[in-house]
N, C-alpha and C positions, 0 to 999 in steps of 0.2 A: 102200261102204266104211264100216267103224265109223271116225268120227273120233276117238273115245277121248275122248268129253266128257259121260258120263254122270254126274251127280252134280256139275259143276263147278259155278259160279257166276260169273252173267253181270250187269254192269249194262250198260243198252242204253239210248243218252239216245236225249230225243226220239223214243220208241218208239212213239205213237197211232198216225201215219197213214207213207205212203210209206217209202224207203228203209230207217229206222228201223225200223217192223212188218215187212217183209221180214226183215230180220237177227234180229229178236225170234224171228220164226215158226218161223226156221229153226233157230236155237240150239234153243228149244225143243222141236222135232222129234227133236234127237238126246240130249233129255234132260239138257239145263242146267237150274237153276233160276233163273230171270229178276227181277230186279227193272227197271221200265219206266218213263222219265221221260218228262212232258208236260205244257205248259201247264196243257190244259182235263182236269181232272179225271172230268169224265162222259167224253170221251172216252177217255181214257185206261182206265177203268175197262171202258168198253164193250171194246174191243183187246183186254185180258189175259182178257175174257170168249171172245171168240175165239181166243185163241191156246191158253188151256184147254182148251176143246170138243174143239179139232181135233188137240192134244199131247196130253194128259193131265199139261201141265207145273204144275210148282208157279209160278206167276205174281205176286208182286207190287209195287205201284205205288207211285212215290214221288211224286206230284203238286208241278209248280213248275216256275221259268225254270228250268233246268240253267245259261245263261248268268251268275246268282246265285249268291253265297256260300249265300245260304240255298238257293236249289233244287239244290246240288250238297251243302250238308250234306244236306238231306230222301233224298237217293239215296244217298250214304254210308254213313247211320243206317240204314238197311233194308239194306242188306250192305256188311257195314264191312272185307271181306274177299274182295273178288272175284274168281276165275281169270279172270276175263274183262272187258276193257272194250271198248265200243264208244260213240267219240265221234263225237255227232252234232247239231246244229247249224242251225237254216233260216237261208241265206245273207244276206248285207246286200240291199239294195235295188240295180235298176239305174237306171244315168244315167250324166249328165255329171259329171266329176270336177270341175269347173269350179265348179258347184254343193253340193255337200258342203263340211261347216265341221269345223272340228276333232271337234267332237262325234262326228258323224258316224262318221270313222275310230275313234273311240276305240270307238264302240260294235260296229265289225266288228270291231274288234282283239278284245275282251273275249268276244266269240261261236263267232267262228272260229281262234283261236290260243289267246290267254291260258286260256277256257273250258277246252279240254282238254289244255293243259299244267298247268294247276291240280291236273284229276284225275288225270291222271299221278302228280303230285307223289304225290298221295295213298294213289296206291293201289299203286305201282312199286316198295317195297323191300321189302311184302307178299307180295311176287310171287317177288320174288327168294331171298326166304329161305324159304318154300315149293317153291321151284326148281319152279315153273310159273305162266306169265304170257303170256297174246296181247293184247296192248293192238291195235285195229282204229282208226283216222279216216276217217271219211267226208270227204271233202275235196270236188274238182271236176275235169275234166277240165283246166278252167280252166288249173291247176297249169302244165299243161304247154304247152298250148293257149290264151295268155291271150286271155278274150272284152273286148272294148274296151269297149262297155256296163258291164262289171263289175266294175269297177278294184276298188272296196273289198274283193271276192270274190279276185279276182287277188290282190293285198296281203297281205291277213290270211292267204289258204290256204298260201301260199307261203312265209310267216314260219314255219308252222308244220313245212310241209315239211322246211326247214331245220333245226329244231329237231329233229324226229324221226330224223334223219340221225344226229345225232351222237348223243342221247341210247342209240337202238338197240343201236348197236354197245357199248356201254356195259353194257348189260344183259343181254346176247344168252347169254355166257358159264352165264348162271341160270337156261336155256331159258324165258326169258321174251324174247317177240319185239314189234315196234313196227312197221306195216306201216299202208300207207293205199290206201284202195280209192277211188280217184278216177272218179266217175258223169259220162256223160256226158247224153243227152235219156233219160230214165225216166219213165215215163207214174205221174208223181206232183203230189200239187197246185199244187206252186211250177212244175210246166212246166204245166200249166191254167193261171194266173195268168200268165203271160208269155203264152203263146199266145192268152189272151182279150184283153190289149194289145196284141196284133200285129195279132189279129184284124182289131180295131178298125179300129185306121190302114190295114187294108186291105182292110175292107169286106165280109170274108167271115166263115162261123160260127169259131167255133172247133173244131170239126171239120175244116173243109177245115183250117184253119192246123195243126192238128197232124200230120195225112194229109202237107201240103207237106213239113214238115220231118222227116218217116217217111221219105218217097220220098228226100229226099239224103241219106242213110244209108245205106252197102253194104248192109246190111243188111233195106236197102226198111221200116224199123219202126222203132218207141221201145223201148227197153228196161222189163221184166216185173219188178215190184220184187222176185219172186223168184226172179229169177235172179239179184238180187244181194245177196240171203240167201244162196244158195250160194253164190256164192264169196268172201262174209263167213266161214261155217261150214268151210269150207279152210282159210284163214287161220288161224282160230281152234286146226283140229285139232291132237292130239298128231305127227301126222305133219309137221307144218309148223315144225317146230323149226328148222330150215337158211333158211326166206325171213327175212331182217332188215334191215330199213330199207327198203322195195320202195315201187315205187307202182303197185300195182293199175290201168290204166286198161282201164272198163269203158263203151265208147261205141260198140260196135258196129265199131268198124276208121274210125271218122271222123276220128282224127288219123291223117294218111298220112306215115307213116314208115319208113324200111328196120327202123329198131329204136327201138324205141315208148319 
C-alpha cells in the first residue's frame, strides 16, 4: 500500500537507536524527509548514515536532549514545519516509589509528558492550517497495564495520555490526527538494560533472562523494532485520517483482554 507520504516531513525524536530508528527507517522508506534527534551525535550521525544507504532518504540530524528547550529548538530549527511528529523519549528509571524525591518526578514529568506536549504546541496549528498533521507518541504498554516497578513511567505516560485525548479530538477536524503507539517488551537497549539487572539477581546470562521473558509472551518472542516502524508508518499514512485519539498497544497480545 502507497501510504501517501512522499515528500512529507518527519521529525522522529530520539531517532539513533531502538524504537525511534525503527519509525525513522520506516517513514523513510516511504519517502519522508527525516530530520533525527539524539543525544550522542556520532551516534546519531552513524543512524541517518544508515537509514540513507538503505532509503535513499533525504536524512538530517538535529543533535541534543529533545527533553531541552534547547534540544527541542535544535529539531525545530532543522524543520520548522513538519507533516509529521514522532514523540519519543527513554523512560524514567525503575524502583521503589518510596525512594524518588520530587526532583525525580519532575524530571519524568519534563521527559515523558511535558517534552511532547511542548512539541505539540509547536508544531500543531502548522498542521492544521496546511490541513495535514499525524502527530505519533511513543508511550508504554504501562499505560494501560501499570508495571509496579515503574510508577514514574506509569505517571508521566498517563498524564500524557490524558492529554492527547482531548487535544485530538480538537484537531482532528484539520485531518491532522494524535494517536500513541504504546510498546510492549521490544528487543531494544532499555529491555538489555533491565534484563542485564534481572539477570543479575538471578544468576543467569542475560540471554537466558530475555529468552524467559520471550517464552511468556503469546507470542513465544520480543518484538522487532520494525515492526513497530510499520505500524508507526500506518498511523502516519494519508489513509489514517478517521483513527483519533487511539492507543496503539503493540506487546504481542500480553495484556489479556476481551478489548485491549
Amino acid at each position: 500500500m502507497d501510504m501517501g507520504l512522499r515528500g512529507k516531513r518527519a521529525i522522529v525524536c530520539a531517532a539513533s537507536k531502538g524504537l525511534g530508528r525503527g519509525c525513522a527507517m520506516a517513514l523513510a522508506g516511504e519517502g519522508v524527509e527525516l530530520v533525527i534527534t539524539g543525544r550522542n551525535r556520532e551516534t546519531l550521525e552513524r543512524t541517518a548514515e544508515e537509514i540513507r544507504a538503505a532509503t535513499s532518504a533525504v536524512v538530517r540530524i538535529a543533535p541534543g536532549d529533545i527533553t531541552t528547550e534547547a534540544g527541542r529548538a535544535a529539531a525545530l530549527a532543522a524543520c520548522p514545519a513538519p507533516d509529521i511528529l514522532i514523540n519519543n523519549a527513554g523512560g524514567p528509571p525503575a524502583g521503589d516509589f518510596r525512594n524518588w524525591e520530587r526532583e525525580d518526578w519532575i524530571a519524568a514529568l519534563d521527559a515523558n509528558m511535558l517534552t511532547p506536549i511542548a512539541l505539540m504546541k509547536a508544531v500543531v496549528d502548522g498542521m492544521c492550517a496546511r490541513g495535514f498533521g499525524r502527530i505519533v507518541n511513543i508511550t508504554s504498554a504501562s499505560v494501560k497495564s501499570p508495571i509496579a516497578t515503574l510508577g514514574m513511567s506509569n505517571g508521566a505516560r498517563a498524564g500524557l495520555t490524558g492529554f492527547v485525548g482531548g487535544l485530538a479530538r480538537q484537531v482532528a477536524r484539520h485531518n491532522v490526527t494524535i494517536n500513541n503507539l504504546l510498546p510492549g517488551p521490544f528487543l531494544t537497549d532499555r529491555l538489555r538494560a533491565n534484563s542485564t539487572a534481572a539477570a543479575a539477581r538471578a544468576g543467569h546470562s542475560v540471554e537466558a533472562e530475555i529468552a524467559a521473558r520471550a517464552s511468556q509472551n503469546p507470542t513465544g518472542r520480543v518484538g522487532d523494532p520494525a515492526e513497530f516502524g510499520a505500524a508507526c508508518v500506518f498511523l502516519c499514512g494519508a489513509q489514517a485520517g478517521f483513527i483519533v485519539g487511539q492507543n496503539l498497544l503493540l506487546d504481542g497480545g500480553a495484556f489479556n483482554a476481551t478489548m485491549a
